[in-house]
N, C-alpha and C positions, 0 to 999 in steps of 0.2 A: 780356561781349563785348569784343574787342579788334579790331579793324580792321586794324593796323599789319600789313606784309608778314610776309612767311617770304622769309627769303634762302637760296638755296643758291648753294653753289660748287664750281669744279672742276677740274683743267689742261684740261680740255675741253670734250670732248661729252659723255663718259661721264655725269656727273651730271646729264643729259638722262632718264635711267632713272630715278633716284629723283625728279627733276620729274612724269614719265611719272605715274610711281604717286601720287602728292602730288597731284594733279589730280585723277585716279579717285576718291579719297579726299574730296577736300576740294573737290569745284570751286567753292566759293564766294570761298577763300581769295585773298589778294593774295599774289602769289610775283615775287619779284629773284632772278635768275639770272647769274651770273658764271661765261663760259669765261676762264680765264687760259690762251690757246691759243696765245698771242704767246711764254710761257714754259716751254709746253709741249715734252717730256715732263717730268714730277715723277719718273719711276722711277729717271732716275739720279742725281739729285742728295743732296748730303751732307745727313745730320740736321743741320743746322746752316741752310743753304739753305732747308731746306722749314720751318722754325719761321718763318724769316725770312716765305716765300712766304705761311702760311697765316696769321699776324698783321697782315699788308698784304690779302689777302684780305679777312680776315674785318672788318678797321676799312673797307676799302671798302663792304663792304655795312653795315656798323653805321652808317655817312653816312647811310645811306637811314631809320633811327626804326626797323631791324626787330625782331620779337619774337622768333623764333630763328629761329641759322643750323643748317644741315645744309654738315655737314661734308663733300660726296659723293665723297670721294678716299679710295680706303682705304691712298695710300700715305702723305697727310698724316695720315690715321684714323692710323694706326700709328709713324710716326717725328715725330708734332709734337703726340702726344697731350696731353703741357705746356699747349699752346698753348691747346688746345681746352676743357681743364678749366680752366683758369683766368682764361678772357675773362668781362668783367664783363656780356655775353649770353649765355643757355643758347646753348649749341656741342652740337651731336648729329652723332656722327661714322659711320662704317659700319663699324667692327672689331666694337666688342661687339655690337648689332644683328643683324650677320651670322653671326657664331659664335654667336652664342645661339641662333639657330634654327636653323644644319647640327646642333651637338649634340643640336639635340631628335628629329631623325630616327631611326627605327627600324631596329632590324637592326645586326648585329652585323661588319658587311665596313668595311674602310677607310674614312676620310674625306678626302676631298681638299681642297687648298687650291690655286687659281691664283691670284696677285697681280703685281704689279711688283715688281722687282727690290729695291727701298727698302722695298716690306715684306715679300718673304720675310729680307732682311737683317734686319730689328732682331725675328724672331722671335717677335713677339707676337700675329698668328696663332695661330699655334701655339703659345704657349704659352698662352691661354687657352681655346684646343679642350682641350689636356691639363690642364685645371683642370673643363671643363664636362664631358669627355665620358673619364674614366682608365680608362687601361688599354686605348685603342683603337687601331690601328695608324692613322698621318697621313701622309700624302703631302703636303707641302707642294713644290710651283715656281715657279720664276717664269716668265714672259711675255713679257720687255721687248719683242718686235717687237709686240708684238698692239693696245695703245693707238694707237702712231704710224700705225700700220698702218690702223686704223680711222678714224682723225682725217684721213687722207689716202684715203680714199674705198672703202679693199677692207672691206669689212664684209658683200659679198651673199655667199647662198649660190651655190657655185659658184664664188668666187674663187680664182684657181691661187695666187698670195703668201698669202692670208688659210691656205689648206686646207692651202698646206704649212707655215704655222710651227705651225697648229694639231698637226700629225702632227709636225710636230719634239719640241714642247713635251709634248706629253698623250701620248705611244706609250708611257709605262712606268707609265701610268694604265688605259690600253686592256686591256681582259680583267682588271683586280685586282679586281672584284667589289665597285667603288665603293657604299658605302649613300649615299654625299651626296657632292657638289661643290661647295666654295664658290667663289665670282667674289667673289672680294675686291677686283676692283680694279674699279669702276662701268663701266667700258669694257667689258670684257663680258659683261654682260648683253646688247647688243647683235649679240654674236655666236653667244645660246646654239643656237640651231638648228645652226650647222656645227658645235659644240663635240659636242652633243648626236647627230649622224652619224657625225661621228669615234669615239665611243666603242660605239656599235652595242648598246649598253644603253640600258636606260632608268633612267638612271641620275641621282636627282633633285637638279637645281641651285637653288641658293641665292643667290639675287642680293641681296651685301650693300647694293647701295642702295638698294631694295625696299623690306627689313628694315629700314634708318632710319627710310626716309618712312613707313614703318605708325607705327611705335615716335613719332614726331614726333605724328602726328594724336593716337594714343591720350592723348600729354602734354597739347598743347594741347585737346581733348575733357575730358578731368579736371581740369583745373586753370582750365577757363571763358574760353581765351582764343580761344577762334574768332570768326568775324567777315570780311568782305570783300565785297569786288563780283568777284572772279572774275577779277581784271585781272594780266595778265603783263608782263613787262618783264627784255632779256635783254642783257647787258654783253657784251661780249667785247675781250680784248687782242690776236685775232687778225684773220680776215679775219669783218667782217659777214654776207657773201652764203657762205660755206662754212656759219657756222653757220643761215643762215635757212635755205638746205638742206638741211639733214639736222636740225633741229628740225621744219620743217615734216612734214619725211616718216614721220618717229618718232612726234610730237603726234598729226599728221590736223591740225593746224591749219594752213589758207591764209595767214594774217593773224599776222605775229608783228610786234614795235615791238622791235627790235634794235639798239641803239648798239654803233660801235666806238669804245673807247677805247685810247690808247697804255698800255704797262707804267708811264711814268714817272707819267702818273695815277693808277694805284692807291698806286704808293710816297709819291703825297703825301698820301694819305689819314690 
């Protein structure tokens, strides 16, 4: 038995979705949550930036005694993966997670990848879809309005901004006879319902933060380190009362214990 927290983090809300599932999963667990929303977006920042960001990140929540972080960013997953293999705490990111189970779907039509800008850039999406899944044709785009977008409140279905960057971004997705969709970037999964109208299939999506948080239980489950009273606690670099709204609304929890702290706190961690 191990008691000690699970941290995740994220430039947002997005890794709100791998919390979401982490919970279903685990609700006994003690879980640290960090939106860096004050620094947010991470899609367009330099590989050099997001090492920075997700090393300050993750020593933030390593303050707290915890026993792994989840990495919920899949643009830090992908341009700061340095970072994440090599922190002196297990680091569970969402690139491999995620593509390990779009690859495992059936049928033989394209696969898609949506992410942020910073990691359709450094390619490793996609280069380890064409390692797990050869010789299939990949759509990889990116998204960049779709995070800020959400993190600024268009996330219902039936938003005019939300519907048109969806239709800007996914229309050369539309009719290709998608077998899989990956949401590489944790933001959304919270959008898959209009994602999932736009494309007028059913066409099945892949939420890499999901795919962490399972991959996270199943570690800690085999290696004996579960343990908790169920207790949450949620940082943020941005505004407090934005994240306890749209935490609460996601959870179903009334009752969240949310600190805000400034960006120059995390850097002194």
């Amino acid at each position: 038995m191990d008691k000690r927290a699970i941290g995740i983090y994220d430039s947002g809300f997005g890794g709100l979705t791998a919390l979401k599932r982490l919970r279903q999963l685990m609700p006994d667990e003690d879980i640290i949550y960090f939106a860096d929303s004050g620094r947010m977006p991470y899609g367009g920042r330099s590989d050099s930036q997001l090492c920075s960001f997700a090393k300050q990140d993750q020593d933030f929540l390593a303050s707290f005694g915890v026993k792994i972080i989840i990495a919920a960013c899949g643009t830090i997953s992908s341009a700061a993966e340095s970072v994440l293999k090599g922190y002196h705490i297990p680091v569970v990111g969402v690139l491999e997670p995620g593509i390990r189970r779009l690859a495992s779907l059936p049928g033989d039509g394209p696969l898609g990848i949506i992410a942020t800008e910073a990691s359709i850039r450094t390619g490793k999406f996609k280069a380890l879809l064409e390692k797990l899944a050869p010789g299939r044709e990949i759509m990889d785009i990116p998204c960049p309005k779709f995070a800020p977008l959400i993190e600024h409140g268009h996330s219902a279905m039936g938003d005019a901004e939300l519907e048109a960057a969806v239709a800007e971004y996914l229309a050369p997705m539309k009719g290709a006879g998608l077998a899989g969709l990956g949401l590489c970037c944790t933001h959304y999964g919270i959008i898959n319902e209009s994602i999932h109208a736009f494309l007028e299939e059913d066409v099945p999506l892949v939420a890499a933060s999901e795919s962490a948080a399972e991959e996270v239980c199943e570690y800690l489950k085999s290696n004996g380190l579960t343990g908790g009273s169920g207790k949450l606690k949620l940082y943020t670099s941005g505004d407090a009362e934005e994240l306890r709204a749209f935490a609460s609304a996601l959870l179903g929890e009334a009752e969240l214990d949310i600190e805000a702290i400034s960006p120059m706190e995390v850097l002194a961690e």
